[in-house]
C-alpha positions as CSV (number, residue, x, y, z in Angstrom):
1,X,-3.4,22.4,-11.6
2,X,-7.1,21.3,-11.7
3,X,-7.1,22.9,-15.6
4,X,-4.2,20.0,-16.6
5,X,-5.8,17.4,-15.2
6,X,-8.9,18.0,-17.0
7,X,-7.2,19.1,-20.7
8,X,-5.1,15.6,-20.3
9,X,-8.5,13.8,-19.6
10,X,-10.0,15.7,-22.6
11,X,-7.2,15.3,-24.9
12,X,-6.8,11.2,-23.7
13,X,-10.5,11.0,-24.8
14,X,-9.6,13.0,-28.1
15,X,-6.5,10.5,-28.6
16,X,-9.3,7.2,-28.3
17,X,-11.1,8.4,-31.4
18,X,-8.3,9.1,-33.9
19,X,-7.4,7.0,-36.8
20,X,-4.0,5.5,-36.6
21,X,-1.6,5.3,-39.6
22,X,-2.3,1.8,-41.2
23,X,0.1,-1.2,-40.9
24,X,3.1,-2.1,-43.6
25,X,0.3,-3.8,-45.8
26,X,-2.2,-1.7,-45.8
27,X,-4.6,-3.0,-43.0
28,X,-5.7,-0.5,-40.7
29,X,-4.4,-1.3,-36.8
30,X,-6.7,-2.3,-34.2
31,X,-7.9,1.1,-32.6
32,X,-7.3,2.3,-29.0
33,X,-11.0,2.4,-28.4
34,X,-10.9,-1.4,-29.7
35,X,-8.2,-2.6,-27.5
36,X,-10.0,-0.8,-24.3
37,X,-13.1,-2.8,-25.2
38,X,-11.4,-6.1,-26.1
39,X,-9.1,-5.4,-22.3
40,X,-12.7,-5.2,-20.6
41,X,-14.3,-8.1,-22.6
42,X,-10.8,-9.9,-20.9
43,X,-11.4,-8.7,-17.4
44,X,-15.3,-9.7,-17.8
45,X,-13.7,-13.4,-19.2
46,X,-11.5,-13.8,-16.2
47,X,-13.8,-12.8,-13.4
48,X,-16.3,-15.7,-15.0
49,X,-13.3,-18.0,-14.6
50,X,-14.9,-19.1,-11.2
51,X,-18.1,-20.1,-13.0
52,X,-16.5,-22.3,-15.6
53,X,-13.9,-23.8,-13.6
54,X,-14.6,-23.6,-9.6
55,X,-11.3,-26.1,-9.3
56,X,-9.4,-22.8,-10.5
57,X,-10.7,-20.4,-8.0
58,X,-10.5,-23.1,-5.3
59,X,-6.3,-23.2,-6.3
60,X,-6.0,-19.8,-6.5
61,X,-7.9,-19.3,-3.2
62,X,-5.5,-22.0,-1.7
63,X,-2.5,-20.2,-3.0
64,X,-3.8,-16.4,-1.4
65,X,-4.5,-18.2,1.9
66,X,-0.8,-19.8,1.8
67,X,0.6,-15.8,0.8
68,X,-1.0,-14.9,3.4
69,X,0.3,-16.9,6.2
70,X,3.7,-16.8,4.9
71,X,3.9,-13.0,4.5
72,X,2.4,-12.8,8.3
73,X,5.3,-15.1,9.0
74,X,7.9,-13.0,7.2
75,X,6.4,-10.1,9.0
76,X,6.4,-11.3,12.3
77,X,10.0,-12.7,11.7
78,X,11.4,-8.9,10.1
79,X,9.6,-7.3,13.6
80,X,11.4,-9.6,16.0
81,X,14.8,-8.8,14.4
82,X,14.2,-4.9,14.8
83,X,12.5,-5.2,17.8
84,X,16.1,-7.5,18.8
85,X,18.1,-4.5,17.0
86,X,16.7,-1.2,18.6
87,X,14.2,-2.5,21.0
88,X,16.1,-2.3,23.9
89,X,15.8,1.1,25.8
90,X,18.5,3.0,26.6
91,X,19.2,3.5,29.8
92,X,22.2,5.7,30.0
93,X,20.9,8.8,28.1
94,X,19.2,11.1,30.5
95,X,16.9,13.6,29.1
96,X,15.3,16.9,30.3
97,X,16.5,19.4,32.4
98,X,15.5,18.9,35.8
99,X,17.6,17.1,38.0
100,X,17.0,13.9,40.2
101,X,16.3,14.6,43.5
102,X,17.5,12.3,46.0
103,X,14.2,11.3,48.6
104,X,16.2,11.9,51.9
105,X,16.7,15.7,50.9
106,X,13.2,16.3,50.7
107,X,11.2,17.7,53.5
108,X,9.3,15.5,55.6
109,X,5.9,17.6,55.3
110,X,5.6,20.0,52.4
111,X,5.1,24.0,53.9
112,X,2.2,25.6,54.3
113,X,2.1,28.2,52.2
114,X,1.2,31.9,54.3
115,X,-1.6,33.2,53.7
C-alpha cells in the first residue's frame, strides 16, 4: 500500500513538469506548475486581506461569531428534541438474570459461615 502512495506522489510530481498540448491557436496553456504558484500567490493575497482592509476581517469576524452562536443554538435545539424522543428510560424492560428479592424474605442476620 505504502509503494502506491509514494509512485502516485512520484508520478503527480512527474505530471507538474510536463508540457501540455497547446491551445486552438497555437498559444501554449498555462502549466500546472503555473497554476499551483499563481493558487499560492492567491492564498498569500487573501490572507493580507486583513492588512489592506481591517473593515473586511472585522465583517467576516462578525459573521463567524454570529455562525457560531446560531449553530450552538441549532445544536442545543436538535439535542433537546432527541433527548425528548429517546431520553426517557425505560422502565418496563428488566434485564439480567438474577431475580428481585423481596427484603422480608431475607434473613435478619446473615450466617456465620463454620469454620
Amino acid at each position: 500500500m505504502g509503494f502506491l502512495i509514494r509512485a502516485a506522489f512520484w508520478f503527480s510530481l512527474v505530471l507538474l513538469f510536463l508540457p501540455l498540448s497547446t491551445g486552438p491557436d497555437g498559444e501554449t496553456q498555462i502549466s500546472p506548475l503555473q497554476a499551483l504558484f499563481a493558487a499560492r500567490e492567491a492564498v498569500g493575497d487573501i490572507a493580507g486581506i486583513c492588512e489592506r482592509k481591517p473593515e473586511v476581517c472585522e465583517t467576516g469576524r462578525a459573521a463567524m461569531q454570529t455562525i457560531g452562536v446560531r449553530a450552538r443554538e441549532s445544536a442545543r435545539i436538535a439535542y433537546e428534541v432527541l433527548d425528548q424522543q429517546f431520553g426517557k428510560p425505560d422502565t418496563e424492560t428488566s434485564t439480567g438474570s438474577v431475580p428481585a428479592v423481596d427484603q422480608d424474605d431475607l434473613p435478619a442476620e446473615p450466617a456465620q459461615p463454620a469454620h
